[in-house]
N, C-alpha and C positions, 0 to 999 in steps of 0.2 A: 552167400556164394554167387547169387546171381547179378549182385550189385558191383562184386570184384570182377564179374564177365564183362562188363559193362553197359548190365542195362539198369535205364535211367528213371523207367518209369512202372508204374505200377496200378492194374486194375483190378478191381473188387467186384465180383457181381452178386450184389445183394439182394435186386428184386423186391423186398418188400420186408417191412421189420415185424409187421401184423403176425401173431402166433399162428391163428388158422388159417391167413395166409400160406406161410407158410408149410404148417402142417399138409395141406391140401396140393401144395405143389413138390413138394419133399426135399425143401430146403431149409432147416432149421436151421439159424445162428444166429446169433443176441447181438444186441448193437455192442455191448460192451465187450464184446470179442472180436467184430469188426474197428470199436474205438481202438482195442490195443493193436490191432495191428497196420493201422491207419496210421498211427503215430509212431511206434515202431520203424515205418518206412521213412516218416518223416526223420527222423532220429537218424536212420543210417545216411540220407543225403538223397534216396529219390525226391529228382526236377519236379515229376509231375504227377500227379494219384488220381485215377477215374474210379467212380463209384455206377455202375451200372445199374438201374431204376428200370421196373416193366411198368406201365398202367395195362390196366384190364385183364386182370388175375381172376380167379375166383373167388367170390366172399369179399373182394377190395370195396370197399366204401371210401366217401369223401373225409370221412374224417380219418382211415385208415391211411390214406396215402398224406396227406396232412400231416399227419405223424412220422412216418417216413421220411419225407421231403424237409421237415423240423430238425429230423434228429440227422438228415444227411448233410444238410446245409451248416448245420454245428460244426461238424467235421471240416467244410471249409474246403474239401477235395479242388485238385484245380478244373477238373471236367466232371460232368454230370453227363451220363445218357440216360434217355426217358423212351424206352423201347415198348413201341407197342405190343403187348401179348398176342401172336400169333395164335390163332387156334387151327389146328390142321390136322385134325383126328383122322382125315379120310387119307392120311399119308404115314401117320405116328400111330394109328391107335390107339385105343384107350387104357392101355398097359395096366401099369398099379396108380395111374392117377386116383389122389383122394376127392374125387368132386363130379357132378354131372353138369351136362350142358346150360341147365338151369341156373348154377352158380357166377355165372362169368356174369358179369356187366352187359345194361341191353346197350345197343349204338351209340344211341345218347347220352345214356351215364358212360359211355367211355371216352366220345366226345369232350364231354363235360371232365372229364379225370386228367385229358391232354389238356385243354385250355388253364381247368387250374395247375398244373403241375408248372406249366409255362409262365404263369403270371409269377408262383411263386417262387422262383428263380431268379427271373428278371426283377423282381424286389429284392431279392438279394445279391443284386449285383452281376450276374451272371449275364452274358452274352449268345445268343443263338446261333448255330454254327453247321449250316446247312441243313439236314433233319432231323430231328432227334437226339441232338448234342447241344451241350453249351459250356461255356468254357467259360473261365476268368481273364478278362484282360491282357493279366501277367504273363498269361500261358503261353505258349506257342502255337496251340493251334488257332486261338486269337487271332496274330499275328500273321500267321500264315492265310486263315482266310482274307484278314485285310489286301494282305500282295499276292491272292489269287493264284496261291499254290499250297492249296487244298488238296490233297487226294484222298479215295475212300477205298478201300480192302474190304474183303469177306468180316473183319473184326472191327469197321466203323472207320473215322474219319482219322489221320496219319497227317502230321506235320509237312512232311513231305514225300515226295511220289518214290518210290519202290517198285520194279517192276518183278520181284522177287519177295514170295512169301512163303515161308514153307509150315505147314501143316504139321504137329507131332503128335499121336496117339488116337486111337481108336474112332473112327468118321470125320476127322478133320482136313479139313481142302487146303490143300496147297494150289500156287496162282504162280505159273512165270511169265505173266504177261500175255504170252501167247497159245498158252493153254492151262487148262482146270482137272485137277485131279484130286478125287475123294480117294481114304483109306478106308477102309474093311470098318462097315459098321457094327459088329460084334465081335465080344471078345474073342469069342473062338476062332475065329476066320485070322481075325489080325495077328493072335498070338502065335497061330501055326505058320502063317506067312515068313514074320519074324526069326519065329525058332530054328527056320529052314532056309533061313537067309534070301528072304527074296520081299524085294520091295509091297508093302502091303495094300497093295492099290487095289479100291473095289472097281473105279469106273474114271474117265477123263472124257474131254473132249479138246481137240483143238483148233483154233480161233482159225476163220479165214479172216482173208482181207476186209470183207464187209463186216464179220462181225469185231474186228478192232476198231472200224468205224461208227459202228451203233456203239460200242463197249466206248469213245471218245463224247460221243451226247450224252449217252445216259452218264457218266462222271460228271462233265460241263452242270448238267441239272441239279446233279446231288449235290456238288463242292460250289460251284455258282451259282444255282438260281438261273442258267439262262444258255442257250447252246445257238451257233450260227445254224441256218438251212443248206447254206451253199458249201459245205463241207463231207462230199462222200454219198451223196442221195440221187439219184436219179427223181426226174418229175412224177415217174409213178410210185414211187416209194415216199414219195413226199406228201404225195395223195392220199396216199392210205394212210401217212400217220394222222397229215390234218382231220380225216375224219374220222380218228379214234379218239382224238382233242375234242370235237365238237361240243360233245357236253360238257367238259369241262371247262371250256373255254366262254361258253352257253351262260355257265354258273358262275365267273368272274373272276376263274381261279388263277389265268394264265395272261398274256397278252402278247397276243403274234403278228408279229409284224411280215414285210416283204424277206427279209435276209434272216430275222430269229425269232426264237422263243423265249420269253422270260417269267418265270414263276411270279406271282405276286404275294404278297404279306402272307392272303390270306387262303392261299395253296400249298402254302409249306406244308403241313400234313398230309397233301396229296401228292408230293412230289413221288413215290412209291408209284402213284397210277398211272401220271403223267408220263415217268420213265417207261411201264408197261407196253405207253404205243408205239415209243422206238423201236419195241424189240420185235424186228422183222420175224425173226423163229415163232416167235409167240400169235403171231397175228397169222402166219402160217396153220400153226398146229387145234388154232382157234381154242382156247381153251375153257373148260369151263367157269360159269358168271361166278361159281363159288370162292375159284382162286382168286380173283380179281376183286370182290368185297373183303374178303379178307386181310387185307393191305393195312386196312383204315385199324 
């Protein structure tokens, strides 16, 4: 049905093939139910099939995700994302998660879980596609990074730019550009909203001037690798972000010049933190250190 709507493409978010993996985060599904229906799409004439991949789960080991990244790359999808495992208990809770803080991966074995996940990709062909994506040649997001019309949405990186995304069921954010709007995070809230016809909106905000100007770096950085200074900054806004770059730039992640900024090789995984010090709100509201290691 949705292929006669005319959509073209299709993602999977799999996460990890590991039983107690998945047991632990409570997504159970066998590769061989993801194969049929991987193939399946193929068969009906979806362009393009992403397989979404987290590293740093809990109980994930190097040869667990090994295995995964084995049996994803069999598949042959044309995009691959390798999402790092947020942990954000002080916002989520600890709900009916199967696992305790002890179980996650320490910094380094997650480190080390990004690096390998990246190597074995690029052995297989794959291409790197601003953070946390990577795509086949063939693809179009490929393509589009090449001629530097990349854009990225709330749901990852998009062929091309959209200033319209809408949001459907229960806490999912819609984007029109010029403003952001979540729906009702439980089902009860959202259901009665619905029933009673009225749009189920938990919260928004809308963009001023400045912030479609940060909202234009911070894109630049994720989709390129690299943003002008002389674009929308006043000299004291430009101060404060140079010096929230400091270490990272310290560390040899970035290289700044008079007019921009440009990520290096070996800042890609930071580009999350880098973006961080554009965000004038944030550097306002000062947040805490915990949000900000949590990135990586």
């Amino acid at each position: 049905i949705l292929y006669d709507l005319g959509s073209r493409r299709n993602s999977f978010g799999i996460q990890d093939y590991d039983p107690v993996v998945q047991k632990a985060i409570h997504r159970v599904q066998s590769f061989e139910q993801v194969k049929k229906v991987h193939k399946q799409s193929k068969k009906i004439g979806y362009e393009s099939i992403s397989h979404d991949l987290i590293f740093g789960l809990p109980f994930q080991t190097e040869d667990s995700i090994r295995n995964t990244i084995k049996k994803t790359i069999g598949l042959k999808p044309d995009r691959i994302a390798y999402y790092s495992y947020a942990h954000v208990p002080w916002i989520k809770g600890v709900g009916q998660r199967g696992f305790d803080d002890k179980d996650l991966p320490k910094e380094n074995e997650k480190r080390y879980l990004y690096e390998l996940g990246k190597q074995l990709f690029f052995d297989a062909g794959y291409i790197e596609i601003g953070m946390d994506h990577f795509a086949l040649q063939s693809d179009s997001l490929y393509k589009s990074m090449k001629n530097k019309k990349l854009h990225r949405n709330f749901m990852g990186y998009t062929a091309g730019k959209t200033q319209l995304m809408i949001g459907l069921g229960m806490s999912s954010i819609s984007d029109s550009w010029y403003a952001f709007s979540q729906n009702e995070k439980t089902i009860e809230a959202y259901t009665e909203k619905v029933n009673n016809g009225i749009l189920p909106i938990f919260r928004g905000h809308l963009l001023t001037d400045k912030d479609l100007i940060i909202r234009k770096h911070i894109l630049n950085l994720m989709c390129n690798l690299e943003t002008e200074w002389n674009v929308g900054l006043n000299s004291q806004e430009k101060n404060e972000i140079l010096n929230r770059l400091q270490e990272i730039s310290d560390d040899g992640l970035i290289d700044v010049y008079n007019n921009k900024i440009v990520v290096k090789e070996e800042g890609r995984m930071f580009v999350r933190n880098i973006c961080m010090a554009f965000d004038l709100r944030l550097i306002e509201n000062e947040p805490e250190t915990r949000i900000f290691s949590m990135t990586i």
